[in-house]
C-alpha positions in Angstrom: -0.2 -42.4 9.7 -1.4 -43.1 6.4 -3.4 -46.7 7.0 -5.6 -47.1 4.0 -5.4 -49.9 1.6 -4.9 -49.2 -2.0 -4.7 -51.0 -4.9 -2.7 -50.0 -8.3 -1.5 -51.3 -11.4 2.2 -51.9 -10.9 5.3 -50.3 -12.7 8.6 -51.0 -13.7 10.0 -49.0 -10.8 8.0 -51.2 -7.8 10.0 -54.2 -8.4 12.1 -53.8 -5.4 8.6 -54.1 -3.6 8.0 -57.1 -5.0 11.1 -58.6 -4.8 10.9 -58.3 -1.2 7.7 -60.1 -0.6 7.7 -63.1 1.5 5.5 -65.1 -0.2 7.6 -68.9 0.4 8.0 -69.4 -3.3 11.4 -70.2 -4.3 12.9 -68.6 -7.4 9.4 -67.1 -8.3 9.3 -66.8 -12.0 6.9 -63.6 -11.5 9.9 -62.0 -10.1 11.9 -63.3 -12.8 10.1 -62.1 -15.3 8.4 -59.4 -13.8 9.4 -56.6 -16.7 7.2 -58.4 -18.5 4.0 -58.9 -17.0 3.4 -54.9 -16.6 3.4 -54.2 -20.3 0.6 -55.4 -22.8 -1.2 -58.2 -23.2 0.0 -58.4 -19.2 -0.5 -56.3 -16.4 0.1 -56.5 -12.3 -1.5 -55.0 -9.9 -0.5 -54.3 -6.1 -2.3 -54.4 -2.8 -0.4 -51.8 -0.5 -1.0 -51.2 3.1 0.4 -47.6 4.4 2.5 -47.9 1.1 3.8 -51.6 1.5 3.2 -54.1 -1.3 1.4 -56.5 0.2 0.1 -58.7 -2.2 -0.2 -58.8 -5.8 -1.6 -60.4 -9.0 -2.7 -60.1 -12.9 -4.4 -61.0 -15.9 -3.7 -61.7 -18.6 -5.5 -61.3 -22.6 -5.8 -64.0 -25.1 -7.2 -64.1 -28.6 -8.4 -59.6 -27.9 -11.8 -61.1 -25.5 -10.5 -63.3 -23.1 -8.5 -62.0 -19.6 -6.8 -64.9 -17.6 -6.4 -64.0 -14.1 -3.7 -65.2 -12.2 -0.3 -64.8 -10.6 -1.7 -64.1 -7.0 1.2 -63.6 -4.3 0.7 -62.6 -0.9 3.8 -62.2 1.6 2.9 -64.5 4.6 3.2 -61.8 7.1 0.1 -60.6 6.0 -2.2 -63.3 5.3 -5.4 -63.5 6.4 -6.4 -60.2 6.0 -8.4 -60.7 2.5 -6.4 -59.1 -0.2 -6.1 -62.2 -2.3 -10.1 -61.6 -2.4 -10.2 -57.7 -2.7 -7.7 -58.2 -5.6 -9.5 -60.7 -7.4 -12.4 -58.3 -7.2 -10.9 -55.5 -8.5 -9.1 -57.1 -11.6 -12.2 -59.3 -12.4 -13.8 -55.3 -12.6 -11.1 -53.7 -14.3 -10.9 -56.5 -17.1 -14.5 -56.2 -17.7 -14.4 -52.6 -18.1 -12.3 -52.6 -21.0 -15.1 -53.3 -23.7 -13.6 -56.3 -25.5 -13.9 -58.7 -23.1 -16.0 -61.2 -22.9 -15.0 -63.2 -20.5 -12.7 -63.5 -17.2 -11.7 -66.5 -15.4 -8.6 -68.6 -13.5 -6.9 -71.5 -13.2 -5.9 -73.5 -10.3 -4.5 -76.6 -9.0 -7.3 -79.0 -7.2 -6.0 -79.2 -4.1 -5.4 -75.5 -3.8 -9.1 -74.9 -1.7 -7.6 -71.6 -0.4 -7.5 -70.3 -4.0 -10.4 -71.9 -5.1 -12.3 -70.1 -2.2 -11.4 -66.8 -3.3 -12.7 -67.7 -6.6 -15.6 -68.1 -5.2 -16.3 -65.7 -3.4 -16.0 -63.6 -6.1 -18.9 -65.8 -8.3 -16.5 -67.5 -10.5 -18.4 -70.9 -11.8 -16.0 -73.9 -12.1 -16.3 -74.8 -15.8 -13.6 -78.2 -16.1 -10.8 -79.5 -14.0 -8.1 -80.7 -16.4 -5.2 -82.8 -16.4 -2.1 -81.2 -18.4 -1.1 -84.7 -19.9 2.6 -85.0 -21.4 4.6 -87.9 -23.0 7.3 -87.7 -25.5 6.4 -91.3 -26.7 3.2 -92.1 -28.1 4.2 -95.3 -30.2 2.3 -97.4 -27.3 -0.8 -95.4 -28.8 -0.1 -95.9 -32.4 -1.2 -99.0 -34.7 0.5 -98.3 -37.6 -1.7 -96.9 -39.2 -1.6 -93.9 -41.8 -1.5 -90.5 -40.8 -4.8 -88.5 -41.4 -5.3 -86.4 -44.0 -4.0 -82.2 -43.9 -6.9 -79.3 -44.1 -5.5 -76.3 -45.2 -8.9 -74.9 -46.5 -9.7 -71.8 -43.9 -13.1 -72.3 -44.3 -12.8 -75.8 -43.9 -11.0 -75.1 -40.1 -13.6 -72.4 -39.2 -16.5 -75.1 -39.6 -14.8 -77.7 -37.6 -14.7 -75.6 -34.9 -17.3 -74.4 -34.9 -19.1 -77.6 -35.3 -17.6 -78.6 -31.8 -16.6 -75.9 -29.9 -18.7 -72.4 -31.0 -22.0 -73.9 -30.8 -21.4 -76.1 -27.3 -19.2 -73.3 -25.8 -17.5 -76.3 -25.2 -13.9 -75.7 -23.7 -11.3 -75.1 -26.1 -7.2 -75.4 -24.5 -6.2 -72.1 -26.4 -2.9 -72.1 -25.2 -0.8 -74.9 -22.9 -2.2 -73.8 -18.9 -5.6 -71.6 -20.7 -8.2 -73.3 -21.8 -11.5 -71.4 -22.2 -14.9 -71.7 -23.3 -15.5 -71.6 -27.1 -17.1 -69.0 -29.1 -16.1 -67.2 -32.5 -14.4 -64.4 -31.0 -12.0 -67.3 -29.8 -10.7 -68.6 -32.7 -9.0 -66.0 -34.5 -8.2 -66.3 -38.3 -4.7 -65.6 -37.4 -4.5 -68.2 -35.4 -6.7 -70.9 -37.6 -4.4 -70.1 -40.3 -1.0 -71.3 -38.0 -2.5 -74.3 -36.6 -2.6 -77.7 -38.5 -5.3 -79.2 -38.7 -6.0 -83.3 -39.8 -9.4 -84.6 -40.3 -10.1 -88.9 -41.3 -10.7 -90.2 -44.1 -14.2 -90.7 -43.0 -14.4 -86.9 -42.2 -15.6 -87.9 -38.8 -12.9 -86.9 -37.0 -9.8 -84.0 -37.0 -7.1 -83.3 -34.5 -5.2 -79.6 -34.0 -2.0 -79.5 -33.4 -0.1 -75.8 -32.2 3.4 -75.0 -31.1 3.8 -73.8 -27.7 6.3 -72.5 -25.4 6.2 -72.6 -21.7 9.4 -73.4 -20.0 9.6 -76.3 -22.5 8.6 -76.8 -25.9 5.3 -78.5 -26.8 3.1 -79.8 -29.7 -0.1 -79.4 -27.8 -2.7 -81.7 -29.3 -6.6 -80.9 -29.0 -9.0 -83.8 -29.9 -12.6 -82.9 -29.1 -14.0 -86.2 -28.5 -13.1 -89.1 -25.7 -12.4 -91.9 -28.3 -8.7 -90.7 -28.6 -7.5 -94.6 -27.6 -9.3 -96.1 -30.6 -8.9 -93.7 -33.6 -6.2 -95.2 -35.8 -4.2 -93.0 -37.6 -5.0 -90.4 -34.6 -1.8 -91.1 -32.8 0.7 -91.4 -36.0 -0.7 -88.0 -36.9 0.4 -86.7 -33.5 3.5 -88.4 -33.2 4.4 -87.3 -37.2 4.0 -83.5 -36.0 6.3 -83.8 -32.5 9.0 -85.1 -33.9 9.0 -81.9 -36.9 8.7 -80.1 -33.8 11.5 -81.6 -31.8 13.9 -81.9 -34.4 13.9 -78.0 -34.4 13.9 -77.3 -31.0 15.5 -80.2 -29.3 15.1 -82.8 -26.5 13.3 -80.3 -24.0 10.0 -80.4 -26.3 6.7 -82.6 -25.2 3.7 -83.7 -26.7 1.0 -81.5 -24.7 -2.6 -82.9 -24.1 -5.4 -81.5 -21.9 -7.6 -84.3 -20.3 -10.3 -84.6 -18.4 -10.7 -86.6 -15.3 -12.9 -89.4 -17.2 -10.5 -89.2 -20.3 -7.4 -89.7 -18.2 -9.4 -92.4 -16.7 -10.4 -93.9 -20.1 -6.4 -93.6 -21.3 -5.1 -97.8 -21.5 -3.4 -99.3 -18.7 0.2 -99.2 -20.5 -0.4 -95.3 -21.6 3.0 -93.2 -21.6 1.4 -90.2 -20.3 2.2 -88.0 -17.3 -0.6 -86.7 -15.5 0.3 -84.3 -12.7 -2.6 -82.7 -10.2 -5.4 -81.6 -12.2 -6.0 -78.3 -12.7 -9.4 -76.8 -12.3 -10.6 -74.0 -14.3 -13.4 -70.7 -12.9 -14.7 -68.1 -15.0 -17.6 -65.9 -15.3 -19.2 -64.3 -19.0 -19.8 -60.9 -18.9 -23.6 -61.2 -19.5 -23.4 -63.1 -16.3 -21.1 -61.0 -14.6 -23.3 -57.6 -15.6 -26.2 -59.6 -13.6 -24.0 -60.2 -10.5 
């Protein structure tokens, strides 16, 4: 009897093996989407024991340099036995092997120390934990205020940037849930070109402000610095952009901040802000990771 373990990237044509896995999560959007996840930027791969899916998981790349790991299932008849580790390994090598990248990491919730021990076992540094802050109310925030001013200059966005987040690799929430650390490769024309930017009048100060689409809509807002409470106009600015937003997409659509710990802390008594359990995010370089 065939008793090795092998692991594969996985196909249109092994989703009745995953469907079948008894991992405890109910109406598992994996599954749901699984077509998916196994085509470009995405991919899945599958632990199997003497054929068996076993356990599975993926990565996937963001702005052509960055590979986001994630979407580890294991069926709980089989825990125990390491795969969630052996995987890890193997995609952590398989992303790094495709030239581009530059980085690997994952995300996962703080009190999840299982995960967080297979990050660490495979050398993944803990770089931020971060709350994913949402409100669809921020006039508790606002003074009234005028708005801040629009950049529209590329050259104008690509300083910014890298004024605070290329040259202090500082970490930069690319999407809603991935965050990474900054460098040039990160902020794609393409992409500096579709987000709106708004600086001060004092030029001291801008905001971003991106579309995104999880299960909900969301403006997701990224302000470098920790004075967020006390910039006037800051909020107006914000709150001008959300409601552009949701009067095209409707009342499912947030306003999509990522906070730290000490910023959520900082946030006024009367904010309108949920914050759900932190996230915490792991990653490795590939200079690093070539030293490992």
């Amino acid at each position: 009897m065939d008793t090795t373990i092998t692991i594969r990237l996985l196909q249109y044509d092994d989703y009745p093996q995953v469907e079948a896995l008894d991992t405890g999560i109910e109406d598992d959007y994996v599954k749901n989407i699984f077509e998916r996840l196994v085509v470009e930027p995405n991919c899945l791969f599958g632990v199997f024991q003497e054929g068996q899916l076993v356990s599975m998981g993926g990565y996937t790349v963001y702005a052509k340099n960055y590979a986001m790991l994630g979407r580890l299932r294991s069926d709980r008849r089989y825990k125990g036995n390491g795969f969630s580790t052996s995987l890890m390994s193997h995609m952590i090598h398989t992303a790094f092997q495709q030239n581009d990248i530059q980085w690997v990491g994952a995300n996962t919730e703080e009190h999840n120390r299982s995960a967080q021990r297979v990050m660490e076992k495979n050398r993944l540094t803990n770089y931020v934990t971060l709350h994913n802050a949402t409100t669809k109310d921020t006039s508790s925030l606002e003074s009234g205020a005028k708005p801040w001013n629009s950049i529209t200059d590329l050259q104008k966005k690509k300083d910014w940037v890298e004024q605070t987040y290329v040259k202090t690799a500082a970490i930069f929430p690319y999407e809603c849930y991935y965050p990474f650390p900054g460098a040039t490769n990160l902020f794609q024309e393409e992409d500096l070109k579709k987000w709106s930017f708004y600086e001060n009048d004092d030029k001291t100060r801008f905001v971003i402000t991106k579309n995104d689409q999880k299960k909900n809509h969301y403006l997701h807002a990224v302000y470098p610095w920790n004075d967020f409470a006390s910039q006037k106009g800051l909020w107006e600015t914000i709150s001008n952009d959300y409601h552009k937003l949701k009067k095209e997409t409707g009342d499912d659509t947030y306003i999509w901040m990522d906070l730290t710990k000490e910023e959520a802390h900082s946030l006024p008594h009367h904010h309108p802000f949920e914050l759900p359990s932190p996230w915490m995010l792991f990653g490795v370089d590939r200079a690093r990771w070539e030293q490992l």
